[in-house]
N, C-alpha and C positions, 0 to 999 in steps of 0.2 A: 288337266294341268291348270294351276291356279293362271292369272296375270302375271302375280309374283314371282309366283318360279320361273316364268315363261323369260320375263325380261332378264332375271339373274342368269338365267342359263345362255340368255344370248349374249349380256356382258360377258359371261367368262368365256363363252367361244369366239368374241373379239379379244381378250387378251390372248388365249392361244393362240393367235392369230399372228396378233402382235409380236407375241414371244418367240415365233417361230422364223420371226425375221432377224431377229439379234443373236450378235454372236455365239454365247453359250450355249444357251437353252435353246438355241435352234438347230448346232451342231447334234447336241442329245437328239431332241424330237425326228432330226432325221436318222440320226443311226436306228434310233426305234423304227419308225417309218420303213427304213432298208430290211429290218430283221423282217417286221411286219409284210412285208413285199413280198420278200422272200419265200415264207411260208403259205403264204394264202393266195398269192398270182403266179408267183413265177412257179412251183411247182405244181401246180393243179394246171395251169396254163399248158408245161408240158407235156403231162399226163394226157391232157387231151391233145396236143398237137399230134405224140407221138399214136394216139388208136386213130387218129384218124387218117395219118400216115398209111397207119397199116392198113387202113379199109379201101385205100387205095385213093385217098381226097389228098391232094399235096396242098400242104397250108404250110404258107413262109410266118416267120415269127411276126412281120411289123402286119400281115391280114390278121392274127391271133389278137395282135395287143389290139387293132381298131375294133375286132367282135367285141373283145372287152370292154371299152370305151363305150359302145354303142350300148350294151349290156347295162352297163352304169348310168347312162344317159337315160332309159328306160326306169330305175329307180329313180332316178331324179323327176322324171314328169310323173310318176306313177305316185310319188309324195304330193310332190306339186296338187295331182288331180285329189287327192284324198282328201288335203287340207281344205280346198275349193268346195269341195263336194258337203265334207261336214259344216262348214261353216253355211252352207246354202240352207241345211239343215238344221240350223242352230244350234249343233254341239260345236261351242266355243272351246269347250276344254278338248278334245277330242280336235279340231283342226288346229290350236296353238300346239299340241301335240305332234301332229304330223307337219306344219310349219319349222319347227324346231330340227322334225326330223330331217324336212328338205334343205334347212340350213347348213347343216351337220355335211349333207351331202354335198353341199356347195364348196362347204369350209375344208372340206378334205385333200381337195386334189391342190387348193390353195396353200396349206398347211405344209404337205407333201415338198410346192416346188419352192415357196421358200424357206424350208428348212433346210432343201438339201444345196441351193446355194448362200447357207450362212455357214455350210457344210466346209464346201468348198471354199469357201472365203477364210477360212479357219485353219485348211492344212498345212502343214508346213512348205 
């Protein structure tokens, strides 16, 4: 990934950023973010609480969401070490790559909790 693209791409993930805290377009971004939720944690989450239910391992929902959290936190250092690692190496394009990607991963749970109180700030 050029410089160019590198810096464009992290302007426009501080405007999402940004956007995500304003009323409209942060209402939107969270009702995506809820659908998003929906589909890819909350139900894979119970899919696995409930087999391990049955294998006879009792897991409460808020131990399930901290695996997940921890889970997440492991991509996040595991970009982190990539970008570190290529850049030690001198692939500059290849660590502004994984940089962007550990940003992304930064930007998300950020994106997440103010959109869903521009959310709330919005309903009637």
């Amino acid at each position: 990934m050029s410089q160019r693209a590198f810096v464009i791409l992290l302007i426009l993930l501080a405007v999402l950023v940004a956007l995500s805290a304003a009323s409209f377009p942060g209402a939107m971004i969270g009702f995506l973010f809820g659908i998003t939720a929906a589909f890819f944690i909350a139900i894979p989450g119970a899919t696995i609480g409930d087999a391990l239910h049955r294998a006879g391992v009792p897991v409460t929902g808020e131990q399930l969401v901290w695996a997940l959290a921890g889970l997440y936190a492991v991509f996040v250092l595991a970009a982190a070490l990539q970008a570190l690692l290529r850049q030690r190496r001198s692939d500059m394009d290849g660590a502004r790559s994984a940089g962007l990607r550990m940003a992304l991963l930064f930007a998300l749970p950020l994106i997440a909790w103010l959109s869903s109180n521009a959310m709330q700030r919005n309903w009637p």
